[in-house]
N, C-alpha and C positions, 0 to 999 in steps of 0.2 A: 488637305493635310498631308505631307510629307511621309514616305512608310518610314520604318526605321530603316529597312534594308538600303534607303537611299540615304542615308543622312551620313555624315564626313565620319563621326565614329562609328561606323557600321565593323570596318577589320578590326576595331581594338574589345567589342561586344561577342563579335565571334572568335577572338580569342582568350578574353577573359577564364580564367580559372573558376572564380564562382559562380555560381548560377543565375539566370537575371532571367525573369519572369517580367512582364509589361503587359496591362489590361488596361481599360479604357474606366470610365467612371464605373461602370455598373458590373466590373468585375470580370468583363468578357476578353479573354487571354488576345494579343496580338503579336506576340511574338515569344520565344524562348530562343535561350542561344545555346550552343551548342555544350557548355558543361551541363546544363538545367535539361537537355535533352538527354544527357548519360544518367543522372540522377534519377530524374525521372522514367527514363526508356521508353521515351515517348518524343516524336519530332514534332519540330516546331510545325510542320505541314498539318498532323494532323491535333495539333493542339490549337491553334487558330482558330477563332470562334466559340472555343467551349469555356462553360463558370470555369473559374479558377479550382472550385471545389471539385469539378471532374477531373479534375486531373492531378489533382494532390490531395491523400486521404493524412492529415496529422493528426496525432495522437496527444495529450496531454502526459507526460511522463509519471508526475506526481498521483494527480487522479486517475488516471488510466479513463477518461475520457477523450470523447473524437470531439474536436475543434471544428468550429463553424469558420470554413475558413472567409467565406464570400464574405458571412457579417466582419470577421477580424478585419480584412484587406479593408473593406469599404468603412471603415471609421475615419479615412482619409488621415491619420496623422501616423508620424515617422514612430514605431513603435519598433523595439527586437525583443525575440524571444528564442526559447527552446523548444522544439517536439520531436517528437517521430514520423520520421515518415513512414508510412505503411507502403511497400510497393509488391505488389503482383506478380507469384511466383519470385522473388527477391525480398534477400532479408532485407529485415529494418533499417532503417538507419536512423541518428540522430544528426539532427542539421539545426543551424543558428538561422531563424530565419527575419531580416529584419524589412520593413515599407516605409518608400515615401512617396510621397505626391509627386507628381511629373508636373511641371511649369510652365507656359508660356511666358515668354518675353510680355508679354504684357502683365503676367501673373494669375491668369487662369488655368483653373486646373484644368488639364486634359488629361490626364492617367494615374497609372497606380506602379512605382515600381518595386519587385519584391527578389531581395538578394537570399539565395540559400546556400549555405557553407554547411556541406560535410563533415561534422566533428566529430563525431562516432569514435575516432582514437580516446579524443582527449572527455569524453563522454563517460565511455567505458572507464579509464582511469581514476577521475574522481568519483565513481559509483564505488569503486575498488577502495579507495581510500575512506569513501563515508561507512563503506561496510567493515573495514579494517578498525574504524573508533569504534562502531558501534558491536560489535562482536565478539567473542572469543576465539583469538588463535587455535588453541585446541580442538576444541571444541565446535567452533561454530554456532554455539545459539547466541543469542543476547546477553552482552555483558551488562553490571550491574548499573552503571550509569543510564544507559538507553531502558534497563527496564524500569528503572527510576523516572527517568524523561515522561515513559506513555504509560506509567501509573498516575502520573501529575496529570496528564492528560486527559485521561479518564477520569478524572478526579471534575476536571472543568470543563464535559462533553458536558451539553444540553440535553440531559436526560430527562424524565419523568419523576416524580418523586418517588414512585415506587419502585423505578428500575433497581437491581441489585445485583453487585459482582461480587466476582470470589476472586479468593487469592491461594493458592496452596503453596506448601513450603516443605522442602523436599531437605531431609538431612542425613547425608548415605554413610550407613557404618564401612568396616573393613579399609576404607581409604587409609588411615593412618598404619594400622597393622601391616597391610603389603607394603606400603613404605616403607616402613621400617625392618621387614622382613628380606625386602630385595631391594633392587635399586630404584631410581625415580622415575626410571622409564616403566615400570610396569605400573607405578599408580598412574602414570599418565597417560596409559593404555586402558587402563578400568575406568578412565574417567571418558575416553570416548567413547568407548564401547557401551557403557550405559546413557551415554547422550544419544546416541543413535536408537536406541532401545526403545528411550523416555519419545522420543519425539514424533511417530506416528498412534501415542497413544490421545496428544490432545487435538484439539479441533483446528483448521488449518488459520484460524482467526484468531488465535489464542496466542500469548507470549511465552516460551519456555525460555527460561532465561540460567545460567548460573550467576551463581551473589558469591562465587567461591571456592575453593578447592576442593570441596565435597560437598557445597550447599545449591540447591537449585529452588527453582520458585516458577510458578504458575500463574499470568493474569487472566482470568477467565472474565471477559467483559459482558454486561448485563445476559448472565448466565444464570438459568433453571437451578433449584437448590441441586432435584435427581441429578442433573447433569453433573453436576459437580461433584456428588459422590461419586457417580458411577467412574468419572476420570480422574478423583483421585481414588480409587479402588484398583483398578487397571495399571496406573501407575505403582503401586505399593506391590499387586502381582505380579507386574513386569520386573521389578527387581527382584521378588522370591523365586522366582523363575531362570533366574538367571545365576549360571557359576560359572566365575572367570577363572581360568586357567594358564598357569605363567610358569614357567621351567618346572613341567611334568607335575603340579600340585594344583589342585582345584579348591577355590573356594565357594563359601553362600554367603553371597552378599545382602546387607540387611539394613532396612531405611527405617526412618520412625519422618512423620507428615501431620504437620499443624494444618488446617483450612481456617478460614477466616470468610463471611459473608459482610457483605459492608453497603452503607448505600453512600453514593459520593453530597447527597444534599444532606448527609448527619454526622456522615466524617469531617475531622478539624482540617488534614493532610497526608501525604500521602506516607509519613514515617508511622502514621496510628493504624494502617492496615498493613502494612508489613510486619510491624513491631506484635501485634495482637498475631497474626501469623506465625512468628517464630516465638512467641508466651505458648500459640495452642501447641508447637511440636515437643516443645519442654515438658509440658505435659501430658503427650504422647508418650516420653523415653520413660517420664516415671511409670507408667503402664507396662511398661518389656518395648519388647525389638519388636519393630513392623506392625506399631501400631499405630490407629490415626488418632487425634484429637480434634475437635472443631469449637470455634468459638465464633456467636451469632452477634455482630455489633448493628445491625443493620435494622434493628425495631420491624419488625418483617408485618406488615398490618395486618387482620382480619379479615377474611371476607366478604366482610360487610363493608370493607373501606375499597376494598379491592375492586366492587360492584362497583361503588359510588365512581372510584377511577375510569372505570368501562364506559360509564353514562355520561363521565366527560367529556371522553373522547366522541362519542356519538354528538356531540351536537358541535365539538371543534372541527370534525369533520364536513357536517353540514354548515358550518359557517363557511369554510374552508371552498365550498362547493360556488356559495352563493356568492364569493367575491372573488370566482376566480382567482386563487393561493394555489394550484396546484399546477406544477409545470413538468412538462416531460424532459429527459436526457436520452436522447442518441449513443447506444455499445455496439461496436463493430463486435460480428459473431467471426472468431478463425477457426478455418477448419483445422485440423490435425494433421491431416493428408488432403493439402488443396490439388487438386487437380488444372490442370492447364486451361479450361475453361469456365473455372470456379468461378461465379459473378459474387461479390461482394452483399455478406447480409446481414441485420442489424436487428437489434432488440430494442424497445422503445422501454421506456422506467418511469412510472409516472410517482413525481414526489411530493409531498405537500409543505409546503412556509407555514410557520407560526405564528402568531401576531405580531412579531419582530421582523417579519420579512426573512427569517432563515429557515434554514433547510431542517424540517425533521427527520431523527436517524430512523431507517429503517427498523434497525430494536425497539424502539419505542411506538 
């Protein structure tokens, strides 16, 4: 068989701009050219012979899972996608990486060829623009549609019947007063200074979102009742705690906080756990300033239904066991401060399928 190095396109490979990877059936590397040696930083000399997975670690962007890349490549058909590439001591990059089949003139397969383009510019960019819809300029948390979006979401996760979330709803007095008292740059200034405030009070899985000029909201996903007092309590102290200060005058700022518990298998949608959230802050304000309200939609069971739930997982489990349903995921561990001889180390996740073949969530 002919190398490539001999073959009539051999100058137009080594001069190629994108990367061009080539392995044989079983995934064993035979050549890299010279862009795919700078991406990688690693030469074609001593990549010869090795899985294609040694020598390229990607990443799944979305999941933030590591890709099998030997299984990907070896599916033998023309596929492109998107990842990250992870490289050693060098940032990440995002690259287009796309495979085909290598051909004989006769039409058997002899290889695998796999083109990687560098997009990291135009990567970053639309990460920029998605985060632009989904955000507040000001602000920076979650604007009202995206919290709208992964409230729907939650609504039609594969939870348990018993799982149960919260929603808190945040309504900050004084906003209109300094408005009205100075110009609209100073309420625009109270409104991020108490976002910054609110935002290391909830859990890094949780959605702090604004619905507003002075309205904010909280989705706390299959979250502990405790839990939710204690963060919306934190919250309502984080604001009593705080006095904003604008041309030499100090104010105390003062929120009134509806909560809502809800379970997504007895909710209609996702306007009745919001809507029941700003009913409970309503009747928070009739209470005075800085006070909470909660309203339970969620038929919260007994303990004795709660048992029953336990017992059923104990034997979904053990079926779970006996038919082989549980399969592990592959997370690259990064260090903080990798070092120059950092080897590469990984966490195993073992998950288990449902009787649908899907994946149960961790919460449940």
């Amino acid at each position: 068989t002919p190398t490539i190095e001999s073959s009539p396109g051999y100058d137009i490979l080594q001069s190629l701009n994108l990367g061009l990877i080539t392995t044989d059936l079983k995934g064993s590397v035979r050549y890299i050219n010279p862009a795919a040696e700078a991406l990688l930083t690693l030469s074609n000399t001593n990549a010869k012979g090795k899985a294609i997975s040694e020598i390229m670690v990607l990443l799944d962007p979305e999941k933030q899972s590591l890709i099998n890349l030997s299984e990907y490549v070896l599916k033998q058909t023309s596929t492109s996608a998107q990842f990250v590439l992870k490289r050693h001591n060098l940032n990440d990059i995002f690259i287009d990486l796309s495979t085909s089949i290598i051909k004989a003139q006769s039409g058997e397969h002899q290889g695998i060829s796999i083109i990687i383009n560098d997009i990291s510019d135009t990567y970053t960019q639309t990460l920029q623009l998605k985060h632009q819809a989904t955000h507040d300029a000001l602000t920076g948390l979650v604007n009202y549609a995206e919290f709208k979006r992964r409230l729907v979401n939650l609504l039609s996760a594969n939870y348990s019947s018993h799982a149960r979330h919260s929603l808190i709803y945040l309504d900050l007095h004084s906003f209109k007063e300094i408005n009205n008292l100075f110009d609209h740059q100073a309420s625009l200034h109270l409104l991020k200074q108490v976002s910054s405030l609110l935002t290391p009070t909830v859990r890094h899985r949780d959605t702090l979102a604004t619905l507003g000029a002075d309205k904010f909201a909280v989705l706390l996903e299959n979250c502990p009742k405790n839990i939710t007092t204690k963060i919306a309590g934190d919250l309502l102290q984080t604001i009593k705690d705080f006095r904003f200060t604008w041309s030499d005058r100090s104010f105390d700022i003062e929120a009134n906080l509806g909560v809502t518990y809800f379970s997504s298998s007895l909710l209609g949608d996702a306007n009745e756990a919001l809507n029941t959230a700003i009913d409970a802050c309503t009747k928070a304000k009739a209470l005075g300033k800085n006070k909470t309200y909660t309203i339970d939609i969620s038929n919260q069971p007994d303990i004795t239904d709660l048992y029953h739930d336990e017992i059923h997982w104990v034997d979904t489990i053990r079926n779970a066991l006996k038919n082989n349903s549980f399969v592990l995921f592959q997370q690259l561990l990064m260090p903080m401060n990798p070092g120059s001889d950092e080897l590469l180390h990984y966490e195993i996740l073992l998950r288990m399928k449902n009787s649908d073949g899907k994946l149960v969530t961790p919460g449940t």
